[in-house]
DOKOLRO-744734 format. One record per residue (C-alpha): x, y, z. Coordinates in steps of 0.1 Angstrom, whole numbers, plus 5000, padded with zeros to 4 digits. Example, Ala and Ser with C-alpha at 12.3 -4.5 7.8 and 13.67 -1.06 7.14 Angstrom:
BEGIN
512349555078 513749895071 
REM end
This chain:
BEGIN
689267995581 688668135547 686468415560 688968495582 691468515559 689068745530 687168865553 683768785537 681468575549 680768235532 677668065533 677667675537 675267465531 675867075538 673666745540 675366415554 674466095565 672866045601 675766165628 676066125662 677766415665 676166695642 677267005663 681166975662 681066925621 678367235627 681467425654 683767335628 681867495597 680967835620 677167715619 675067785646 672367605662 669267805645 670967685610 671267305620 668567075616 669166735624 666566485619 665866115634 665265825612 661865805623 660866145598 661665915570 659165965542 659365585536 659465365564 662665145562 662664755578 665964645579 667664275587 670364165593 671663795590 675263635598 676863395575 679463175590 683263155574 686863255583 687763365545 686163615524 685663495491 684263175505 681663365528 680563605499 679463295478 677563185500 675163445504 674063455467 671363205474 670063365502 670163705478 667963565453 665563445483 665463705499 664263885459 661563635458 660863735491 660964095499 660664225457 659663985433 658564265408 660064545425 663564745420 666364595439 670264735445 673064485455 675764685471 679064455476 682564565481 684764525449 683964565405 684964155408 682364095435 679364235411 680364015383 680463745403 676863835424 675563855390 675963565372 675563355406 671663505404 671763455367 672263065375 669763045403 666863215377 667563035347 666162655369 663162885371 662763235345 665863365332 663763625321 661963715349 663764025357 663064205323 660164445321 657864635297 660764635269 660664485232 663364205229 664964415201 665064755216 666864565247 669364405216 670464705204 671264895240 672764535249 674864605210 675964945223 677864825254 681464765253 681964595287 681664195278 680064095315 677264365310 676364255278 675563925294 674464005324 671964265304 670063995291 668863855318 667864195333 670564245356 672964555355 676364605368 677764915380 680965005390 683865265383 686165045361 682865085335 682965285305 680565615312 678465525285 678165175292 676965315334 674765555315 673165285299 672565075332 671365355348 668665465322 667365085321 667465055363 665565425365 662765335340 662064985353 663464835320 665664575342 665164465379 668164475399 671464635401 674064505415 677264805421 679564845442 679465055474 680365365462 677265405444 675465485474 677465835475 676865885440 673865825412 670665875429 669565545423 666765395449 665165095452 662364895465 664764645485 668564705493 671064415499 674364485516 676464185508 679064235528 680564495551 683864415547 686564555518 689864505510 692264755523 694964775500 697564965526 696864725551 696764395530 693764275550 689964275550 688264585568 684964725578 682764985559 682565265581 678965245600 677665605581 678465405547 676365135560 673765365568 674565575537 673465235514 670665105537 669265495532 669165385489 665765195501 662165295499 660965515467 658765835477 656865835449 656265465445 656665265482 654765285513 657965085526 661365005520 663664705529 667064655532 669064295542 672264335558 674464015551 677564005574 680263805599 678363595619 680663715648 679564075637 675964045638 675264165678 677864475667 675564605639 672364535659 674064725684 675465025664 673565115631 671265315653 673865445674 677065545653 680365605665 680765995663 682866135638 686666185640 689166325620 691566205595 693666495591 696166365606 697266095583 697466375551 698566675571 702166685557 700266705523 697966975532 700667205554 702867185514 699967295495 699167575521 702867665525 702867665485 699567865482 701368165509 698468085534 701067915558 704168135562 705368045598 705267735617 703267995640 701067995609 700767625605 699567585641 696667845637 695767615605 695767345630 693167565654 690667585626 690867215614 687866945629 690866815642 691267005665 687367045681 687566665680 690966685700 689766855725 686366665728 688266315724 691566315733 692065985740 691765925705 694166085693 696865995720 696566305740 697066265777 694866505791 693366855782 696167085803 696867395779 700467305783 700366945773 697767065743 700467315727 702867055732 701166815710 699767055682 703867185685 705066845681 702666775655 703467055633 707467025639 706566685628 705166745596 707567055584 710166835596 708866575572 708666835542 712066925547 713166575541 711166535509 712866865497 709567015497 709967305520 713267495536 713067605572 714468025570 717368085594 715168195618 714067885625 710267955617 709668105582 708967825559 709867885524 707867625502 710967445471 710367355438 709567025447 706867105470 705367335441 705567015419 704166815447 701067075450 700667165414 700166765407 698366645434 700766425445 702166285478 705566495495 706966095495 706466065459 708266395451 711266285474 711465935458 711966115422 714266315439 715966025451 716265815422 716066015390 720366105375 721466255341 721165915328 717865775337 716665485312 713565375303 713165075321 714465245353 711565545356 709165255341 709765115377 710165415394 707065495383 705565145395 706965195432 704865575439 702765635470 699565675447 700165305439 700165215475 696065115475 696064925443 694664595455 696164225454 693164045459 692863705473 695063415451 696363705425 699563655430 699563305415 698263545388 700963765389 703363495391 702163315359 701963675341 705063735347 706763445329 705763595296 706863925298 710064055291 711264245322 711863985355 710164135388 711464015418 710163665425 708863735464 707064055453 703863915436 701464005463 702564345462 700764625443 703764765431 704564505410 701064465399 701364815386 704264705369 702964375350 699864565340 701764845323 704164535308 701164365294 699864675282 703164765261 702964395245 699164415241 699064055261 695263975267 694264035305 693663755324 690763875343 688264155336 689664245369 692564345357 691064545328 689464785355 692564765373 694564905344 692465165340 693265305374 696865275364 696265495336 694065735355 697265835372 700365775351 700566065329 700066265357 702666145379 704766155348 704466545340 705366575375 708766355372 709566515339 709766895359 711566735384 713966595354 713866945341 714367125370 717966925374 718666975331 718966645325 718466595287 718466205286 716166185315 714066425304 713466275267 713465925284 710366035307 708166155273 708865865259 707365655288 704265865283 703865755245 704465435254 701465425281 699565625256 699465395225 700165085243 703465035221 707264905233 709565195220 711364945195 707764845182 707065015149 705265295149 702765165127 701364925151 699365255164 697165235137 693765085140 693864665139 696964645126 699064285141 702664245143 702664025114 700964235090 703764495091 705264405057 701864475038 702964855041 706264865031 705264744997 705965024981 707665074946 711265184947 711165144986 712764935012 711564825049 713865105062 711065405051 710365605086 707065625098 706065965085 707765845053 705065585052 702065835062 703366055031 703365745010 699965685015 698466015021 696666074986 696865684973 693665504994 693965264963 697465164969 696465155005 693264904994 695364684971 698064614994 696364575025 693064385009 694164045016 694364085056 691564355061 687964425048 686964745034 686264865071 689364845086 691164975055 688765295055 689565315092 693565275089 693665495060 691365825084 693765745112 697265775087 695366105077 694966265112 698466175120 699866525124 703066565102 704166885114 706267175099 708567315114 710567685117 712267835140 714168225147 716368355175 715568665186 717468865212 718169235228 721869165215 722869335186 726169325170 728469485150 727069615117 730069455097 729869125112 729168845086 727868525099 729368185090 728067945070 727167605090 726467265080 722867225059 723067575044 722567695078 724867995092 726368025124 723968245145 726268475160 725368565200 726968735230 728268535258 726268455289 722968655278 719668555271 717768515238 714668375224 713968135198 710568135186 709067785171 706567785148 704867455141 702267435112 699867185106 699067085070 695267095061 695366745057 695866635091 692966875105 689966775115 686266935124 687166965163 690267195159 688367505164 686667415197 688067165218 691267085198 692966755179 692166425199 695166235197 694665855181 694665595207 692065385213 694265125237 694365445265 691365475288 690065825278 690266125251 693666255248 694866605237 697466615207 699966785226 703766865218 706766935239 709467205225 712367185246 716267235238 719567095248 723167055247 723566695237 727166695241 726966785279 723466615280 721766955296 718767045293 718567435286 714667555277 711167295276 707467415271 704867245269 701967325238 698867255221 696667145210 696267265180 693167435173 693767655146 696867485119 699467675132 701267705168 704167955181 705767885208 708668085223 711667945241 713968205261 717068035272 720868175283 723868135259 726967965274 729268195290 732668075273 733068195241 732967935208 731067745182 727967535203 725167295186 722467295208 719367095195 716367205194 713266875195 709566895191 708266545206 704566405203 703366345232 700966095221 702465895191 705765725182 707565795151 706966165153 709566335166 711866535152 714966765159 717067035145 720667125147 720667525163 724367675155 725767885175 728368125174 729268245213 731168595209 732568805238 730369075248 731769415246 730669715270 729069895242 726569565234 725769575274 724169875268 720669885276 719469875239 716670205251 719970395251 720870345212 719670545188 716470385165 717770395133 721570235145 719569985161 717369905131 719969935107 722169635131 719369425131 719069425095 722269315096 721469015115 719968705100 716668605114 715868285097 718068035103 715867685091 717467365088 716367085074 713666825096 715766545112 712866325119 713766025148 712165665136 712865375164 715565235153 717765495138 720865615151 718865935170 716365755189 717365565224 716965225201 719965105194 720365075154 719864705157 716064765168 713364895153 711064835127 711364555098 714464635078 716564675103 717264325129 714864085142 717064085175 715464355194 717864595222 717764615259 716164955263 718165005292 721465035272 719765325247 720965685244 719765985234 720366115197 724066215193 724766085231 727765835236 727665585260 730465655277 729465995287 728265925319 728966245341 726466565334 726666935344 723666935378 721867205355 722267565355 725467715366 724767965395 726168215375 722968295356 721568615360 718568635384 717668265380 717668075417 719767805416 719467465399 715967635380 716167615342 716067935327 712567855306 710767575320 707767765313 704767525324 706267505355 702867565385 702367925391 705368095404 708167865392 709068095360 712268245366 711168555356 707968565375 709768655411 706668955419 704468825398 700868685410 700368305409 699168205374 700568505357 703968525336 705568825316 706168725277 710168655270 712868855273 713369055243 710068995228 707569265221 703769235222 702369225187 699269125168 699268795178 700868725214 703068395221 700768105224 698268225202 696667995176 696168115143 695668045102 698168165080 695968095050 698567915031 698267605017 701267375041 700467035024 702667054995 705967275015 705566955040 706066735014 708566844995 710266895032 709966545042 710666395008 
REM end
């Protein structure tokens, strides 16, 4: 298909698992039968004996403990000295293998699976794990090794299991596709996993059986491997029957075709529905189709009855992507024209249903709590498992937490999402290690999914929404409630030891976060003496380098347009000492943003890979990245967002282009710069504007006027126009905390977050503009005018434009340093920050 489409020939080289049906996944890849080689399991460089023995058992968890004794018999047996892999099916199942063996060893040698390493080279790799099991398990010479593990804690496993340091490994069954890791003797405990979609108990597929059993027998050190296949009693004749002779093959398209026609639509490479059913022709799918229709619910191999199903197939499918808004069907009935939420959908990696459902549910007054659960109930949530009794679990979590779930929905994954993120907000201890591997894959997904419901927020100009959605992310991020002080992000710092920083001379409880920071920047001593009675010299060292990094930005911003007005027009002065910038009607200008980052919040990885954000509760490295966006609070519209950063310079320019309102009049818009990765950070700035009727001589392409008029206008024209930082704390009037809730100082008697506004928004204001009024010049419908990290394509001004490539703004010019550029200005930004937040 790709050749066909470049015309060059691509070159494919692939090595599976033994198939019974090489030569259609051969057909399918356009490789003939001189470039196939398919070998029986009789070449094997290592002989492999295999057995398989049935354990008795109608329930799972039940069945799989009783085939740890037979595990460690079959290890005195087959590989007393020997490396051994335990493949079961779930990250609970190798704890639980493990410390099963552990107890069977210790009646004889709790050591015995240790080898040729000093007992204090073991103690300090067993000192560098994080994960608490391993650390046990470690010292008896047993590794675990699953995904929910840290990468340097699997590295670790996997550099004692290669050099013989420990003696068996027990991992899940993914391992076998993964880390080349073989052993002496293989034990499949199991071949059953919990489906998540399906609620139920299924079987591996027989090539991942195969796939594991394949992990025994060493070249270089066996003459023989072994592997011991424990499974269903009633499934023992099936294996015996099968692992030599596989089922071929088939296709899964089939279930994920509606996905894959959006992103080809998307990409250009489907344009027709004629187009979507040559896709179709190319696909495995298809050869399999024809070679098993039965299968696949086709009746018989008639040409006429096969274009009828591929036909129905496809209407299917674009039928589907219509519904999720994803793709419009042309007026002649067979163009497809991908939307902007199928770009989302594409540029995110995420599901057409997932799309539709933020679609669906999202308004101008989204809250908190509401796209907390929207973001619980997404497709990519579907699989995450409810294992066997964990909804007594979820049940008794539950009760603790401050947000009710409904009471018949504790087996479903949904809701676990939803009390993981919970406990994560209120830093509740996990109940399980389970569930600390299972918050992970939460996290591995939510800021993702998040990006992609903040352009769909964006996309429809909802301000609220939009400002609720980023402060979701924060929230996941640091692992904070949004009326929790800010100051709980800081390393080992408790609710209760809150006051220790607000004793400050002259100072109340009511100081804002970066107040705090500032406090504190230059005094470690005052830091020491107040803090010294709840923290060693450790923790204070390591709270005082994390206030340090915390980047208190400066901030500027200019409008700049192609505009220019009369010479003897003089602005107005505006609240602040600001002036009323003065703009035509309806027209678009720029405001450029420049953020600055005082020397002392830089650090030594700026210049390569950029700041690292603080937050050591989130699974992996973050990025210290920023969101610029400006709106209309009194309408609640959203008019111009870009995402930036990180900083890897100390300064940061980021330009916004956005249209004026087309009635004439005075207009605040505000303009915010948000952290994306801490609380307490945020700020926002009044932008005055001064909405004038355009006359015919200012509609005049400015290449018509004469240099020196023009020059000599824009002199006229004020440039600057800087107001003071309005920085948002939780609990102040401008954040969505009510004033009530916040940080010590202001109540005890913490908000509903689902009564919160945005800064300056009443309550009462409950009907919002749908986003951009048609009217707009050359901007499609309901698209912001400068929603700039939008997926290739989605710029409004980037109609004939290639995928990934956008003009700068209107009405700037390309100059030494292009928008988006890092750079050092040279100038010392510590002391004009202070004095600004002072």
């Amino acid at each position: 298909f790709i050749s066909s489409h470049t015309e060059q020939q691509v070159r494919v080289v692939g090595l599976s698992t033994a198939l019974a049906n090489a030569g259609d996944v051969g057909s399918w890849l356009n490789i003939s039968n001189v470039g196939m080689f398919n070998f029986k399991p009789s070449v094997r460089p290592v002989p492999l004996e295999v057995h398989i023995t049935g354990f008795p058992g109608q329930h799972y968890c039940p069945r799989m403990a009783t085939m740890n004794k037979p595990a460690y018999n079959d290890i005195k047996q087959h590989s007393p000295d020997k490396p051994v892999l335990i493949f079961v099916a779930s990250r609970r199942q190798t704890r639980l293998t493990a410390y099963d063996l552990i107890s069977h060893a210790a009646a004889e040698n709790p050591k015995q699976w240790i080898h040729d390493i000093a007992d204090g080279e073991l103690a300090a790799l067993i000192e560098s794990v994080g994960d608490t099991n391993l650390k046990h398990t470690l010292q008896f010479g047993i590794g675990l090794h699953h995904a929910g593990l840290h990468e340097k804690d699997r590295r670790v496993v996997e550099h004692l299991f290669t050099e013989r340091k420990i003696q068996i490994l027990v991992a899940t069954a993914t391992l076998a596709w993964g880390v080349n890791l073989p052993a002496h003797l293989v034990i499949i405990k199991g071949t059953e996993f919990y489906d998540g979609k399906s609620n139920r108990y299924v079987d591996f597929p027989i090539t991942d059986v195969l796939q594991m059993m394949g992990r025994a027998g060493r070249p270089q050190y066996d003459d023989q491997g072994i592997a011991c296949i424990y499974v269903h009693d009633i499934k023992k004749h099936f294996y015996k029957k099968f692992l030599y002779e596989p089922f071929p093959v088939e296709s899964n398209l089939l279930g994920v075709l509606t996905d894959h026609f959006n992103a080809e639509i998307v990409a250009g490479t489907v344009k027709t529905k004629q187009d979507a059913m040559d896709y179709l022709t190319w696909t495995y799918f298809f050869r399999r189709l024809l070679k098993n229709p039965a299968y696949y619910h086709l009746e018989d191999l008639e040409d006429e009855n096969i274009n009828t199903f591929l036909s129905s197939i496809v209407s299917g499918k674009i039928n589907e992507l219509e519904q999720s808004y994803c793709v419009m069907v042309d007026q002649d009935g067979c163009t497809l024209l991908p939307q902007i939420l199928g770009y989302i959908a594409s540029y995110y990696y995420l599901s057409h249903k997932t799309v539709k459902m933020f679609a669906d549910t999202l308004n101008p007054a989204s809250n908190v709590n509401e796209i907390l659960q929207l973001l619980c109930d997404v497709t990519e949530y579907d699989e995450m498992p409810v294992r066997h009794n964990e909804d007594k679990i979820n049940e008794e979590m539950s009760s603790s937490l401050p947000i009710r779930v409904p009471s018949f929905s504790y087996d479903s994954p949904h809701t676990k999402v939803h009390l993981l993120l919970q406990a994560h907000f209120s830093r509740q201890a996990m109940p399980m290690t389970d569930y600390i591997t299972d918050l992970k894959s939460v996290h591995d997904q939510a800021i993702r999914i998040l990006q992609a419901m903040l352009d769909v927020a964006a996309d429809s100009g909802w301000l609220k929404t939009s400002l609720s959605i980023m402060h979701l992310v924060k929230m996941i991020i640091q692992g904070c409630w949004m009326k929790d002080d800010p100051l709980l992000q800081l390393p080992h710092v408790e609710p209760y030891q809150l006051p220790l920083f607000y004793q400050l001379e002259g100072s109340s409880e009511c100081l804002s976060f970066p107040e705090i920071l500032l406090a504190y920047s230059n005094r470690q001593d005052l830091l020491r003496k107040n803090l010294q009675s709840d923290f060693d010299e450790r923790d204070i060292n390591q709270i005082h380098r994390a206030m340090s990094h915390m980047p208190l930005l400066r901030v500027s911003h200019a409008i700049t347009g192609s505009e220019l007005l009369d010479k003897n027009y003089a602005p107005k002065e505006a609240p602040g000492g600001a002036v009323w910038v003065p703009v035509h009607a309806d027209k678009e200008y720029s405001i450029e943003v420049k953020l600055t980052l005082p020397r002392s919040g830089k650090s030594p990885q700026n210049k390569k890979s950029g700041r690292k954000a603080h937050a050591p509760r989130f699974n992996k490295p973050v990025d210290e990245t920023w969101w610029v966006l400006m709106g209309e609070i009194e309408t609640g519209e959203l008019i111009a967002m870009k995402r930036c950063g990180p900083f890897r310079g100390n300064t940061l320019s980021v330009p916004l282009a956005f249209y004026t309102p087309e009635s004439p009049g005075t207009h605040i818009y505000t303009l915010y710069v948000i952290s994306q990765t801490y609380l307490g950070l945020d700020q926002q700035y009044p932008v005055y504007l001064e909405v004038l009727e355009s006359e015919i001589v200012y509609q005049m392409d400015a290449e018509m006027l004469d240099e020196e008029e023009e020059e000599m206008y824009l002199d006229k024209l004020p440039h600057d126009y800087t107001t003071k930082p309005s920085f948002v704390p939780p609990g102040s009037v401008n954040s969505f905390i009510k004033p009530e809730a916040g940080p010590p100082g202001f109540s005890d008697n913490p908000s509903n977050m689902a009564d919160n506004f945005p800064p300056g928004l009443s309550p009462d204001i409950q009907n919002f503009p749908p986003g951009l009024s048609p009217e707009n010049q050359n901007i499609p419908p309901g698209l912001s005018p400068d929603i700039q990290n939008f997926p290739p394509g989605l710029s409004p001004h980037t109609h004939n434009l290639p995928p990934g490539l956008s003009p700068p703004p209107p009405g700037l010019t390309r100059t030494e340093h292009q928008p988006g550029e890092y750079w050092d200005d040279d100038d010392d930004d510590w002391d004009e920050s202070t004095t600004a937040w002072s």
